[in-house]
N, C-alpha and C positions, 0 to 999 in steps of 0.2 A: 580456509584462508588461501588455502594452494591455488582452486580453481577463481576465487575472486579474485587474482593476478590478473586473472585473462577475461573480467567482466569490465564492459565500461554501462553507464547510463544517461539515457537521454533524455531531457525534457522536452516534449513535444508542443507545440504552443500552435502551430500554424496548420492548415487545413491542411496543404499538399501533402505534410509529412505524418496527417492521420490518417491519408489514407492506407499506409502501410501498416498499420495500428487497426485497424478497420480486419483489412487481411487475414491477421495473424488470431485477432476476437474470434474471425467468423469459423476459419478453419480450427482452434481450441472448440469452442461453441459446438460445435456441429461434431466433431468428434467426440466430444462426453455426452452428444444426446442434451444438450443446455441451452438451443437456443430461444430469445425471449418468442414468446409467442407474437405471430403477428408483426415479426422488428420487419421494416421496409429499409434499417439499415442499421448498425452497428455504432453511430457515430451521433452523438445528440447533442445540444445546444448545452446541458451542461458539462460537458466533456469541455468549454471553454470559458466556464466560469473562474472568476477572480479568486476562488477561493480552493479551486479544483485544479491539480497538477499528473500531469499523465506524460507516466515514464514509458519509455523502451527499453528493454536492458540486453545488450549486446555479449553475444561471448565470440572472442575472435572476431568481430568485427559483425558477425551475422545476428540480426535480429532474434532473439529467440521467448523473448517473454515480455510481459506490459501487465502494469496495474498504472489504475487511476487511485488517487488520495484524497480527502478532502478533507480540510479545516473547516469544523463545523463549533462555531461560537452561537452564544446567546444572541448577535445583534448578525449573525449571517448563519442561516438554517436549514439550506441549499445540503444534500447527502442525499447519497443512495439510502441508506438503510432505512430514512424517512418514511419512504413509499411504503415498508413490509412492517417497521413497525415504529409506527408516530407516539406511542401514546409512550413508549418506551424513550423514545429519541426527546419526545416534549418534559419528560421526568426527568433527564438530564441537565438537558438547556435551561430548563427553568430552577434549577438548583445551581445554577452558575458553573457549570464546567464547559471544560472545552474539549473537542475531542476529533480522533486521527479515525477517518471512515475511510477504508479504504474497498474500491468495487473493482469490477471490470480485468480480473484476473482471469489474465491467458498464459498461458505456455504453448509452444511450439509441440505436437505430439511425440514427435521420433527424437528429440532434443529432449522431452522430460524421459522417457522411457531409458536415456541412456546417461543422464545425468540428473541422479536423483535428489540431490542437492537443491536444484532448480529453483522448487518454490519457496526454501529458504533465503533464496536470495534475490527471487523476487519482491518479497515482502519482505527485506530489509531496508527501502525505503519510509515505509509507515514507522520503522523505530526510531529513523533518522527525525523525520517530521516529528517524532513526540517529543525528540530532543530539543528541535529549531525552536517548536514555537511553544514549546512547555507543556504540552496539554495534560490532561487530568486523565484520559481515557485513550485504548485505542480500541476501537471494535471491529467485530470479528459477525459478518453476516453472512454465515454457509449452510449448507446443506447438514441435517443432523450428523451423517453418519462421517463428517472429517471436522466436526467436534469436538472428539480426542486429541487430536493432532493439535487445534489449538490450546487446550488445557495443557498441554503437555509441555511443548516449547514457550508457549507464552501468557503460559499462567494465567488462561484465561477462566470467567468464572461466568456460568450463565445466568441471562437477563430472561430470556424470555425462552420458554422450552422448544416451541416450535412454533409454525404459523404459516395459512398457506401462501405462498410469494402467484398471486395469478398472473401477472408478466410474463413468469416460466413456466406453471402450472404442475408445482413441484412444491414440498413445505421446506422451510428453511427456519432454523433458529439463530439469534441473539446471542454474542457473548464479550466481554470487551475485558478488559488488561488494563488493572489499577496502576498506573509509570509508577506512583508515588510507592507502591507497595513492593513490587517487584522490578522496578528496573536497575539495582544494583545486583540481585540475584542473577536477574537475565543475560548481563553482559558477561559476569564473571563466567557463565555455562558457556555462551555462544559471543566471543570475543569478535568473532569475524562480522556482531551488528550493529557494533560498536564506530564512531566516526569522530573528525577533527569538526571545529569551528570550520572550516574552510569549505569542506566538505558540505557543510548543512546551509551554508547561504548559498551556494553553488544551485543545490537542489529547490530551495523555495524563497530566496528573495526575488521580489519585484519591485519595481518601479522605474528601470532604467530603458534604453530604446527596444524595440519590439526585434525578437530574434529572426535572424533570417536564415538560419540551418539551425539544426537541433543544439544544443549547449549539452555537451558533452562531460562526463561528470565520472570521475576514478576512483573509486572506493578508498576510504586510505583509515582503515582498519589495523593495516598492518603495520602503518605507523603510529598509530593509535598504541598496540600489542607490544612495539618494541622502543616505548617512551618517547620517539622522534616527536610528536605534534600532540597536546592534551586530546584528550576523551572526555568520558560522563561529563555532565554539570553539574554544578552543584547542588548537592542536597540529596544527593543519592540516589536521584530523577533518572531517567533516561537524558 
């Protein structure tokens, strides 16, 4: 909660300000040995899909980390995890749920290595979006061996064991996080993923004039933690 004082977020919507998003991919990528095979650039055509929202999250004002999201519904089917694994992603959609895909997870190197918290609060967005828009699922498409990590924090349970992702030319498994089942557990362990109503339209409403600077966006957890502004929704959802 301490270091989310000093985190802000940004939704990115417009070209100029992916390129700095672009950046920070290729330098994460290239550092863990990840990049896609063959990429002639870091930035694709759904990275500005209607359904797709990609943050930068700032500590102290400097750029240090970025995932992309997606609301992937029965009647919009548009996800990463689609590509590696369809038949998994089509078992879902076609049983009518709705779910928080989140890709394109970067950190800054020298920034994760000295604040290890980092990816925790990078992917405190996706808990935010299970909140907005209610969804059924959040999933989780990584590499086997940080698997663990998400069973652990976010009571994930796997879909599909493994499978090889050719993009990267690396296998990757399936795992996703029931909100309905575990999202009153999850906040009460990790309160800092917790957010206001304000908070959550901030992050994914649309439909108002097209942004001309990033929309800047404050975590507010901590008023969440200290009763100032409601949390959960109801139902004991995310």
């Amino acid at each position: 909660m301490r270091i989310l004082d000093n985190i802000e977020y940004r939704r990115i919507e417009t070209g100029e300000d992916m390129e700095d998003i672009e950046r920070l991919r290729y330098k994460a990528y290239k550092a863990a040995e990840v990049l896609p095979v063959a990429a002639a650039n870091l930035i694709d055509d759904v990275d500005f899909d209607d359904h797709a929202y990609v943050f930068g999250v700032y500590y102290f004002e400097e750029l240090v980390s970025t995932i992309r999201l997606h609301h992937v519904t029965p009647e919009h089917r548009i996800s990463q995890s689609s590509g590696v694994f369809p038949d998994a992603m089509e078992s879902f959609l076609n049983a009518g749920l709705t779910l928080i895909d989140p890709a394109r997870f970067a950190a800054d190197p020298a920034i994760a290595a000295e604040l290890p918290v980092l990816p925790y609060i990078t992917l405190r967005p996706s808990i935010v979006a299970a909140a907005y828009f209610r969804a059924d699922r959040v999933l989780q498409h990584v590499r086997p061996a940080h698997a663990a990590f998400y069973k652990r924090v976010f009571y994930a349970d796997t879909v599909v064991e493994r499978r090889m992702a050719d993009i990267y030319g690396f296998e990757l498994t399936l795992l996703a996080t029931n909100t309905h089942a575990t999202g009153d557990k999850l906040l009460k362990r990790y309160p800092f993923f917790d957010s206001g109503v304000y908070e959550r339209r901030l992050m994914f409403e649309r439909g108002g004039e097209p942004l001309v600077a990033p929309l800047t966006i404050l975590p507010s957890a901590r008023l969440v933690a200290t009763g100032r502004i409601t949390g959960a929704v109801a139902g004991r959802d995310y």
